[in-house]
N, C-alpha and C positions, 0 to 999 in steps of 0.2 A: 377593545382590541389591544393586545398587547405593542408597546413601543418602547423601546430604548432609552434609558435617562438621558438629556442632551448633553449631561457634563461626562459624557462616556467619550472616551475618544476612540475612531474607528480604525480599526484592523484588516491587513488583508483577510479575505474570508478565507476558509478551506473549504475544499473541494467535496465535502461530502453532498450527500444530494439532499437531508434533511437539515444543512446550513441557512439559515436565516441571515446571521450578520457575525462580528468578532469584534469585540472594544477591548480597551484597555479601561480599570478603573481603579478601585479602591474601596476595598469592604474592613471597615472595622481597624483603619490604619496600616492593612497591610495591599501591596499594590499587585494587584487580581487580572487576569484575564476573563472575559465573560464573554459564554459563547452560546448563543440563541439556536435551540435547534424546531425548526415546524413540525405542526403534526399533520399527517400526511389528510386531505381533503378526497372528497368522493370522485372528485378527477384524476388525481395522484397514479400512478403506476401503483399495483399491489403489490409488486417487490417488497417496499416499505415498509411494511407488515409481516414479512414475513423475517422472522428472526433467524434463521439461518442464513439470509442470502446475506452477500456481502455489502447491499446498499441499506439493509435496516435500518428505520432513523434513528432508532433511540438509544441504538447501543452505547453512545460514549456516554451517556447518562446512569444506564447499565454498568457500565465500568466506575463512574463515579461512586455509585451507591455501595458495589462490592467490591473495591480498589484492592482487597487481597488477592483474588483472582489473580492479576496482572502486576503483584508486589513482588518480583526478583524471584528467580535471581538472574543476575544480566539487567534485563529492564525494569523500570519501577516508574511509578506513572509520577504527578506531579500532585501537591495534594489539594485537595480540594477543599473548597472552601465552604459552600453551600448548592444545593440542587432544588429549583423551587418549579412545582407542573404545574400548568392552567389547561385552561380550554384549548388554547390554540398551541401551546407546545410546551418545552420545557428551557428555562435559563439556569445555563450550568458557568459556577465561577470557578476559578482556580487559582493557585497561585502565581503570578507571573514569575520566572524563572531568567535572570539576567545572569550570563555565566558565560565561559570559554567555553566552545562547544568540543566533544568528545572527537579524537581522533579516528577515521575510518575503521580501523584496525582494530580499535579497542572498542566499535560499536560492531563488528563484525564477529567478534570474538563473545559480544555482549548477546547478539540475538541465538547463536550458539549455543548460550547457556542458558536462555531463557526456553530455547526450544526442545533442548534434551531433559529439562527437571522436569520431573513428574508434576500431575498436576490433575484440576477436579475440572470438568467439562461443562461452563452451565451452557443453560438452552437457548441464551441468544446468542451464542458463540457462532461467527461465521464458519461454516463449514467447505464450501463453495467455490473460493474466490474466484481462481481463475478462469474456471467454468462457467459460471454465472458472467463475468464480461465478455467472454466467448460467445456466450447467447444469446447476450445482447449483439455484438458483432453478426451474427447470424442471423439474428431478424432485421437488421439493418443490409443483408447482402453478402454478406463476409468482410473481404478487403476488394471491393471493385476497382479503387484505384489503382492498387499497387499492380493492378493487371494491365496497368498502362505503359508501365514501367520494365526498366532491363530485369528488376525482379519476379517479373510475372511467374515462369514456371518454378523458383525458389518459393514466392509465396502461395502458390496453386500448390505443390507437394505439400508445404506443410498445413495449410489448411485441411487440405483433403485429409490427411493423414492425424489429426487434432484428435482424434477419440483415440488411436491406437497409443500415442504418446503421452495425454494425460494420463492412463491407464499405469503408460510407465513408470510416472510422477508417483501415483499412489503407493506402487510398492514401497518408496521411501516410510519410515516410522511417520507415527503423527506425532506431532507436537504442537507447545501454542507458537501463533504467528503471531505480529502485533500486525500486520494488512496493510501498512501505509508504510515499507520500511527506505524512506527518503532520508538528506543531512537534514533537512529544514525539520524535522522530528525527533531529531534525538538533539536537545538542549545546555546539555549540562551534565556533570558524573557528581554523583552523591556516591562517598564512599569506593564502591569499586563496580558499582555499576551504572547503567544509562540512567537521566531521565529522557522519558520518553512521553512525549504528549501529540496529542489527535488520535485517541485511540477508537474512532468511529468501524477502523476494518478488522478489529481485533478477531479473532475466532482463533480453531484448529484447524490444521492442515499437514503437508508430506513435509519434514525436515529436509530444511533448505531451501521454498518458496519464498523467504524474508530476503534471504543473498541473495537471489537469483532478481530480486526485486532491488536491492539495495544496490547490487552490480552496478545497476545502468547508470546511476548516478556518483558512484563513488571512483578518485582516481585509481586507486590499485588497480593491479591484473587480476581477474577473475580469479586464478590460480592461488594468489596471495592470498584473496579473501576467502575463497575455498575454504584454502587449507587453517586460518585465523576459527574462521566459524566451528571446521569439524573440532578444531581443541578446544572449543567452547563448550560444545555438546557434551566432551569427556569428560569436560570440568564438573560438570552437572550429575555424571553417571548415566549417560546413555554410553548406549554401545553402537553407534552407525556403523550401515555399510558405507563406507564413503561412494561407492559409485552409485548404488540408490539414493544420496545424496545430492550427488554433479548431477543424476539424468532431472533432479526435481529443481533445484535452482537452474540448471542448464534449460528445460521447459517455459519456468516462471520467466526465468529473463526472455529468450527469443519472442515467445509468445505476445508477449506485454510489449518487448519495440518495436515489432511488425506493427500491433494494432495500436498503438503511437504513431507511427509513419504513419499508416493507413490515414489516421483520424487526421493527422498536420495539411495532407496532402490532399483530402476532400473538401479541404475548409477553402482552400486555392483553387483549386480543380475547374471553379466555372467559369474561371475570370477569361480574360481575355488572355490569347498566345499560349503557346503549343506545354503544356504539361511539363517537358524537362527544361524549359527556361524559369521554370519556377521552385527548382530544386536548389538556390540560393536565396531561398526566401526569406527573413529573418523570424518567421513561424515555422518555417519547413528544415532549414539548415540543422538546427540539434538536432533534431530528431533522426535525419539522414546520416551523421555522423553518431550518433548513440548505435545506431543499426550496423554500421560498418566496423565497428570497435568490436562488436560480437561475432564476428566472421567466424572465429574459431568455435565458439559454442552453435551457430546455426549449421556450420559443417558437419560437426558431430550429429547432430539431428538427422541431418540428410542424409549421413549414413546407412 
């Protein structure tokens, strides 16, 4: 059975669902990041297998192997150092990346440009994203919480209303996504673009899913980042509409804090005392306020 060198030192892990573990090391005198991914077992969810959804295990391994894929422009992944499979999964090193991180604006402007270059499609590219955790949402009940809450018919409308609005999303152009687009992922600027590493949610999807994702956590106004990402795209030689655009980051993002809220506030939901004494929680609180920061893109929706 596979285990970890003990002179490895430990990493927060990331959130993918074929994550084993994250160290720090050292291959060959230069100082590596090694990241343990499992292979999915006969109990496993079949998600995992299947290369299009967004929880694939193996994709960032996949991206290690063919690192042009995901080579700029805008993004450029980190380089890798070695990718070795066994039986029980696969350990992918990379380079550890110690640097100033890249300004919101200029990683906004950078997925922009990654997502308007043309670009070659392979087959375990996620396809899915936001639908596929939608799905999951949905075999789990929806959002039962947020029906507890003064949000109840805001989040009743737009769940109901979820097929009619992804729909909207699609008309955006496709482009590539990098799937995971947080600050804690983009590292460092090589040159005049991101590095960017956890490439585990990478696929295709509707131009403007990455900002609509990157929104929740970055300070600018949505508007700022908007409009940073569309001059990114141009840069590249696409041609967006921008309101096919706004309605797909405008999607990605509401979509994604509702079922963030949802998820913070089921984790609390059993304990003892009444539901809204627990909307200061310090697991509940971001998330409550990520949700209210969007007011003006969940408005547009409800429209």
């Amino acid at each position: 059975m596979w285990q970890p060198d003990p002179a490895w030192t430990p990493l927060p892990a990331g959130g993918g669902p074929a994550t084993v573990g994250v160290w720090r090391a050292v291959h060959e005198g230069t100082a590596a990041v090694v990241k343990r991914l499992g292979r999915p077992g006969p109990d496993d969810q079949p998600l995992l297998e299947d290369r299009a959804h967004a929880g694939y295990w193996r994709r960032e391994a996949e991206v290690a192997m063919s690192s042009e894929v995901v080579d700029g422009p805008g993004l450029v992944p980190p380089r890798y150092l070695r990718c070795d499979e066994d039986e029980d999964g696969i350990t992918l090193w990379s380079e550890q990346v110690v640097a100033e991180p890249p300004t919101s604006l200029l990683v906004a402007r950078s997925l922009g440009r990654f997502a308007g270059a043309p670009y070659d499609e392979p087959a375990w590219a996620a396809r899915r994203t936001l639908t596929d955790r939608l799905a999951i949402a949905e075999s789990r009940g929806g959002w039962p919480t947020l029906e507890r809450t003064t949000l109840a018919d805001v989040a009743a409308h737009l769940w109901s209303n979820r097929a009619r609005l992804l729909a909207a999303r699609d008309e955006a152009p496709r482009g590539r996504v990098h799937g995971d687009a947080v600050p804690a992922n983009f590292v460092a600027t090589r040159g005049d673009a991101v590095v960017a590493v956890d490439w585990q949610g990478f696929g295709v999807g509707a131009v403007g899913t990455d900002l609509g994702y990157y929104a929740l956590s970055a300070r600018e106004d949505f508007e700022v980042l908007l409009a940073t990402f569309l001059d990114g795209v141009v840069e590249s030689g696409g041609s967006p509409d921008p309101a096919a655009v706004r309605t797909a980051a405008t999607v990605m993002a509401v979509y994604t804090v509702f079922s963030r809220a949802e998820w913070a506030l089921s984790r609390v939901a059993g304990g003892e005392g009444a539901l809204a004494g627990k909307f200061g929680h310090p697991s509940v609180a971001p998330h409550l306020r990520a949700l209210q920061r969007q007011a003006p893109q969940i408005e547009s929706l409800l429209g």
